[in-house]
NUVO-550173 format. One line per field, with one value per residue (C-alpha): residue number from 1; x, y, z. Coordinates in steps of 0.2 Angstrom, whole numbers, always signed. Last residue first. Example, Ala and Ser with C-alpha at 12.3 -4.5 7.8 and 13.67 -1.06 7.14 Angstrom:
# NUVO-550173
k 2; 1
c1 +68; +62
c2 -5; -22
c3 +36; +39
END
This chain:
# NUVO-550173
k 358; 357; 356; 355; 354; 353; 352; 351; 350; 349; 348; 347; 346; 345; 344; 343; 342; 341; 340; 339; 338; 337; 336; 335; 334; 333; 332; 331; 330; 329; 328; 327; 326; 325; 324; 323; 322; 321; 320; 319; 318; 317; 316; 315; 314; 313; 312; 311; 310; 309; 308; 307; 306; 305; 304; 303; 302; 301; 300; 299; 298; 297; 296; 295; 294; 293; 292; 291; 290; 289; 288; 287; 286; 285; 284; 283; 282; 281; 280; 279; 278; 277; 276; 275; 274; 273; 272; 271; 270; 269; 268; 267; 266; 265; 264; 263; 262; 261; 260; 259; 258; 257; 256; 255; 254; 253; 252; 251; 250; 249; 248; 247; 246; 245; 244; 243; 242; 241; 240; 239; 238; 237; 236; 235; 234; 233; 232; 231; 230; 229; 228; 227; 226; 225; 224; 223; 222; 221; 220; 219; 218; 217; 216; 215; 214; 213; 212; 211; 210; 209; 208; 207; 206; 205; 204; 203; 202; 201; 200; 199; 198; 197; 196; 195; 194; 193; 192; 191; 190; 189; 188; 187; 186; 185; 184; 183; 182; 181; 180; 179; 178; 177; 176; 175; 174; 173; 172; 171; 170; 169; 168; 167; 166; 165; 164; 163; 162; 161; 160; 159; 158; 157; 156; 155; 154; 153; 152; 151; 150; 149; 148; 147; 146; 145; 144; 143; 142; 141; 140; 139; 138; 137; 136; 135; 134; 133; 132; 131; 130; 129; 128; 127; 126; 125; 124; 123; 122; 121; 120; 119; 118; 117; 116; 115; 114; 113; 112; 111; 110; 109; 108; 107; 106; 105; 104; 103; 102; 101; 100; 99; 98; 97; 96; 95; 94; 93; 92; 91; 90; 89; 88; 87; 86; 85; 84; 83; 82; 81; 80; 79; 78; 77; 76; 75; 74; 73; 72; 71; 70; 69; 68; 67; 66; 65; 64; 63; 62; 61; 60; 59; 58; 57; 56; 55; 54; 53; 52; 51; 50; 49; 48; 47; 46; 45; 44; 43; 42; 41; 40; 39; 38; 37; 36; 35; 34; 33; 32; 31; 30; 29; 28; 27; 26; 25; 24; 23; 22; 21; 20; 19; 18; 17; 16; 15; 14; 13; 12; 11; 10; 9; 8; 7; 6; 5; 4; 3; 2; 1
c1 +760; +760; +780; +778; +783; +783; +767; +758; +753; +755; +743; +746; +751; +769; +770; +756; +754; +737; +733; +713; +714; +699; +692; +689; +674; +665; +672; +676; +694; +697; +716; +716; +728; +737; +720; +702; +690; +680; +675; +686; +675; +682; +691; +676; +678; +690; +709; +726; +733; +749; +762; +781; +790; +798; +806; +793; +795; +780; +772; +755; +755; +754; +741; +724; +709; +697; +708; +701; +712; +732; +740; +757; +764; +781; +785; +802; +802; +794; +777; +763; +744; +733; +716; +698; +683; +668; +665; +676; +691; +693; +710; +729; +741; +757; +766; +783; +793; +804; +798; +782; +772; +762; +744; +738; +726; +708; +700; +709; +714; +710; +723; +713; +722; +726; +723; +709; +703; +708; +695; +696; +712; +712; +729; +728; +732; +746; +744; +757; +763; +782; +792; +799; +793; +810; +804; +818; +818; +828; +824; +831; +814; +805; +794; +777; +763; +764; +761; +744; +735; +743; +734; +717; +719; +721; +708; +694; +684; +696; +692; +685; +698; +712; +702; +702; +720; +725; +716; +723; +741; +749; +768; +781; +796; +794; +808; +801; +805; +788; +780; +765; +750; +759; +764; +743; +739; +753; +747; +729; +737; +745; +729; +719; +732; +730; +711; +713; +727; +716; +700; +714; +716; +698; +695; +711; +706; +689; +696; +708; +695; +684; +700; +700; +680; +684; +702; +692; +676; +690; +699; +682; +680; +697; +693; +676; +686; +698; +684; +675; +689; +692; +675; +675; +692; +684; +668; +678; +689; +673; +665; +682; +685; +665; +667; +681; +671; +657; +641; +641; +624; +629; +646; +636; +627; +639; +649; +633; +627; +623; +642; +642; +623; +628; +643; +636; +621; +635; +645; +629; +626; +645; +644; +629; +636; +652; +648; +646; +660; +670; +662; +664; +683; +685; +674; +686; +700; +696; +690; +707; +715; +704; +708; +727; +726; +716; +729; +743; +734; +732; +751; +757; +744; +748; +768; +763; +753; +771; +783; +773; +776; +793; +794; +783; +795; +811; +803; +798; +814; +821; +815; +821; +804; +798; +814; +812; +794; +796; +805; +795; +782; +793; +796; +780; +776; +788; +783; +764; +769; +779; +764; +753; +762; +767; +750; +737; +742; +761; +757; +771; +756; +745; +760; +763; +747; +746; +763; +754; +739; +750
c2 +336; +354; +359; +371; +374; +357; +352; +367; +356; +367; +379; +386; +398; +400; +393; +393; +391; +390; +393; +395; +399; +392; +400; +388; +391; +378; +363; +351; +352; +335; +336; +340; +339; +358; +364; +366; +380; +369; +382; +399; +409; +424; +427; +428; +426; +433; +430; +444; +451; +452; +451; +450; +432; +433; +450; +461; +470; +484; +484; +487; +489; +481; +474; +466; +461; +446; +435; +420; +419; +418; +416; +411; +416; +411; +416; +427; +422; +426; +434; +438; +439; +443; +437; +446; +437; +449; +444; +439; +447; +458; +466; +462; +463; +460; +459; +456; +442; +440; +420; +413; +429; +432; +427; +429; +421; +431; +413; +399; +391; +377; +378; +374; +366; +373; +369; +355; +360; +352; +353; +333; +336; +349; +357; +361; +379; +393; +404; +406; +388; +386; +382; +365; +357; +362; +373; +384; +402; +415; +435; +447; +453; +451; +467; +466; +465; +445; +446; +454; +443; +425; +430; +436; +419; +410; +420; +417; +426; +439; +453; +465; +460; +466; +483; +483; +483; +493; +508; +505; +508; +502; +509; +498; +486; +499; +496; +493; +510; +519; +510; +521; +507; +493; +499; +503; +485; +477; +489; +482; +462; +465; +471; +457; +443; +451; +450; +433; +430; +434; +424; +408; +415; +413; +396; +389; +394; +386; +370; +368; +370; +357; +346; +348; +344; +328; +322; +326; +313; +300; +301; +300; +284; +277; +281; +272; +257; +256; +258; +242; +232; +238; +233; +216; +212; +216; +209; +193; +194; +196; +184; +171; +175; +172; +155; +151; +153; +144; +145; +162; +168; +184; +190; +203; +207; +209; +221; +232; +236; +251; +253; +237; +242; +257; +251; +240; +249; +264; +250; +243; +260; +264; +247; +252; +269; +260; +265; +284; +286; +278; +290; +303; +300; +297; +312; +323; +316; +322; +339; +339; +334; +346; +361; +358; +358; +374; +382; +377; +382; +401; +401; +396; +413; +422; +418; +420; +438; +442; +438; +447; +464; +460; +462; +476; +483; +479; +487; +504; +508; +504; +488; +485; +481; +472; +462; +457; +455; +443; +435; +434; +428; +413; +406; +406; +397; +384; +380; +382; +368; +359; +359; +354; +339; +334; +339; +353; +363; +365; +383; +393; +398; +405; +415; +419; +425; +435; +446; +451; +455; +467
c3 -425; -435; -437; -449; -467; -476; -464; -472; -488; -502; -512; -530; -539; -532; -516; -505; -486; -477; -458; -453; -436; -426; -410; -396; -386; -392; -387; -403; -400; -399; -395; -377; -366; -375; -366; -373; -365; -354; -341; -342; -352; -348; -365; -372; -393; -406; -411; -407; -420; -432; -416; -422; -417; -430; -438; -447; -463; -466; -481; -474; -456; -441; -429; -435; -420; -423; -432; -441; -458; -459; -475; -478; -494; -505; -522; -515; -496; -481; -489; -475; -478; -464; -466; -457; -461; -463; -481; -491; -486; -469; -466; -467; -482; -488; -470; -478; -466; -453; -446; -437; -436; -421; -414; -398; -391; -386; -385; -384; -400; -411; -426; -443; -458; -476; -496; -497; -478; -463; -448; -444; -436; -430; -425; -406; -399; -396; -413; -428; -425; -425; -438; -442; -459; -467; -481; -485; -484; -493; -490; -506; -508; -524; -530; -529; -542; -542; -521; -522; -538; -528; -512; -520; -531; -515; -503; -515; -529; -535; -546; -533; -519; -533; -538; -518; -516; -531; -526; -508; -511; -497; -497; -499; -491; -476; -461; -443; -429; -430; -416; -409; -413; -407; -390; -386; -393; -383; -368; -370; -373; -355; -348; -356; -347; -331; -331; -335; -324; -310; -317; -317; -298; -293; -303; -294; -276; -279; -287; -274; -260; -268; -271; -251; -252; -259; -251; -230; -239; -244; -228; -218; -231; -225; -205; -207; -215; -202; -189; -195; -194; -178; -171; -181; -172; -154; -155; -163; -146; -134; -144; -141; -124; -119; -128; -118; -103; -107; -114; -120; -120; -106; -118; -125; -111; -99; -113; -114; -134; -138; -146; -156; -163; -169; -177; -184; -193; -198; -207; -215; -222; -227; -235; -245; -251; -257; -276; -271; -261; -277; -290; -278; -278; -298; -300; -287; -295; -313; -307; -299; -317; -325; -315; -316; -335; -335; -323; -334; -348; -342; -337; -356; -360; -346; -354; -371; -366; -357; -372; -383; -371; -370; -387; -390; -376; -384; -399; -393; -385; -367; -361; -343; -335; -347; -348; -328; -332; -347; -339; -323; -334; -341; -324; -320; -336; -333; -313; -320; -334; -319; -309; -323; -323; -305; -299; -297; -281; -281; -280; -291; -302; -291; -283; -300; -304; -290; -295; -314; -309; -294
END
C-alpha cells in the first residue's frame, strides 16, 4: 500500500517540469522494481529486486525533495514580492475606499462645466479599473501562496510515506540478505589472521594492502576507465577530499552497493568504531569504503555488481534540508559521508581513474 501511495505522489505533476520528470523517472523505476519484485523466484532475483526498489524510494525521495524546494523557492519569491508592494496595496485599499464612499452627484458637483463633468467621470472611471486590475493581480498572488502552501503540505506528508516505505523495503533487503546461500566463496574468513592484521596495522591503507597480499589472485581483469558508478547515491565533496580518497555526501539510511563483481575481502569496524568494507575487483586492486552504519555480506564471498554491502547511518526521517542531486554544497548536516578510496598495489590512486565522480 507504501509502495502504491508513493507512486500516486510521485505521478503528481505538482513540483514542476524538472522534478516532475525525476518523480515521472522514479515512478517508473519503482513499478519495476515491483513488477520484478513480485515475479522473483530464488533468493537473488529477489535481493535484486529488492535493491532495485530502495534506489527507486531512494531516486523517488529526491524527487520529492527537489520538488519541495522549488515551491518553497516560489513561495519566498512570491512573499517577498507581496511583501515589497505592501505600500501600494495600502494606498490601493485607501482609494478604493474612498471611490466607493464617494456619491456620483457629488463627485462630479465642482465641475465647472459640462465637459469637465465627462472627463472626472471618465478619469474616475479609468483610475477605478486600474486600480481593480492590480487588486485582482495581488488576490492572484495571495490565491498562488497558500496553493504552494497546500502543495507543500501534501508533499511533506507523502515524502514521510515513502520514507516509511523506503525502511520497510531496506528491512526485507536486510531480512533477504541474511538467508542467501546461493554467492560462490573465494575463501573462508579466518579471523586469527584478521585481527593479528588490524593489530599490526596503523591505517586503513596498510591494513588494506596487509589483507589482500595474503590471498590468492583471482582470475577477474579490470581496467581503469574512470566510468563506474558511485558506490552510494550522493554528491562528491568537493572540499572533503582527502590525500588518498574523496567523500560522497549522502542521504541518510542510503544504500550502498558494490560498483562491479568483486571479492568482498572484509567488512567490519576499523580503527576505532568506523565500519570499512573492503572489496578486491581485480588481481592488486582495492576499493575501500569507510562510513557505513549497517554491513551486509560475507567474508570471501564473490559478489556481481550492483550487490548491496550496507546501508549508511543517521535519521532517515529528517526530511528538512537533507541535500539533493541540486545541491552540490553538502555542508547540511544530515548528510552522511562515505569515505571512497581506491588503491593499486601499495599505494593509493586518485579514484577519478576508477569512477566516474563529476
Amino acid at each position: 500500500m507504501r509502495l502504491a501511495a508513493f507512486l500516486i505522489c510521485l505521478a503528481l505533476p505538482a513540483f514542476g517540469q524538472t522534478a516532475g520528470e525525476a518523480a515521472r523517472d522514479a515512478m517508473a523505476q519503482l513499478q519495476g522494481a515491483q513488477d520484478r519484485l513480485q515475479s522473483a523466484g530464488g533468493a537473488r532475483d529477489q535481493i535484486k529486486a529488492l535493491t532495485e526498489t530502495v534506489q527507486s524510494y531512494e531516486a523517488g525521495l529526491a524527487a520529492v525533495r527537489s520538488g519541495l524546494r522549488q515551491v518553497a523557492a516560489q513561495e519566498a519569491e512570491l512573499s517577498a514580492d507581496l511583501s515589497a508592494r505592501r505600500s501600494e496595496l495600502g494606498h490601493l485599499i485607501g482609494a478604493l475606499s474612498t471611490i466607493s464612499n464617494t456619491p456620483e452627484p457629488v463627485a462630479r458637483s465642482n465641475a465647472q462645466r459640462p465637459i469637465d463633468a465627462v472627463r472626472a467621470g471618465m478619469l474616475v472611471a479609468d483610475v477605478t479599473e486600474g486600480l481593480q486590475t492590480k487588486a485582482e493581480a495581488l488576490r492572484s498572488q495571495l490565491s498562488q501562496i497558500q496553493g504552494l502552501r497546500d502543495v507543500q503540505a501534501a508533499a511533506t506528508e507523502n515524502l514521510e510515506d515513502g520514507l516509511t516505505g523506503a525502511q520497510d523495503a531496506r528491512a526485507a533487503l536486510a531480512h533477504a540478505i541474511s538467508e542467501r546461500s546461493d554467492l560462490p566463496t573465494r575463501f573462508e574468513e579466518d579471523t586469527v589472521q584478521i585481527a593479528l592484521l588490524m593489530a599490526s596495522s596503523d591505517s586503513l591503507g596498510a591494513f588494506a594492502d596487509a589483507l589482500a597480499n595474503d590471498l590468492p589472485d583471482p582470475d577477474a581483469v579490470l581496467a581503469r576507465q574512470g566510468n563506474l558508478p558511485l558506490p552510494v547515491r550522493g554528491i562528491v565533496q568537493s572540499s572533503g577530499r582527502a590525500a588518498e580518497g574523496v567523500y560522497i555526501a549522502a542521504v541518510p539510511q542510503a544504500l550502498v552497493t558494490s560498483p562491479v563483481a568483486a571479492t568482498l575481502l572484509y567488512r567490519g569496524p576499523l580503527l576505532g568504531d568506523v565500519n570499512v568494507v573492503i572489496l578486491e575487483p581485480a588481481p592488486d586492486v582495492l576499493f575501500i569504503f569507510a562510513g557505513l552504519e549497517t554491513l551486509y555480506g560475507d567474508v570471501g564471498q564473490i559478489i556481481p555488481a550492483g550487490t548491496p554491502l550496507g546501508l549508511m547511518g543517521g535519521d532517515a526521517t529528517k526530511v528538512n534540508g537533507i541535500l539533493t542531486e541540486n545541491e552540490t554544497s553538502g555542508t547540511d548536516e544530515a548528510a552522511q559521508p562515505l569515505y571512497l578510496e581506491v588503491r593499486e598495489g601499495q599505494g593509493p590512486v586518485n579514484p577519478d581513474a576508477w569512477f566516474a565522480l563529476e
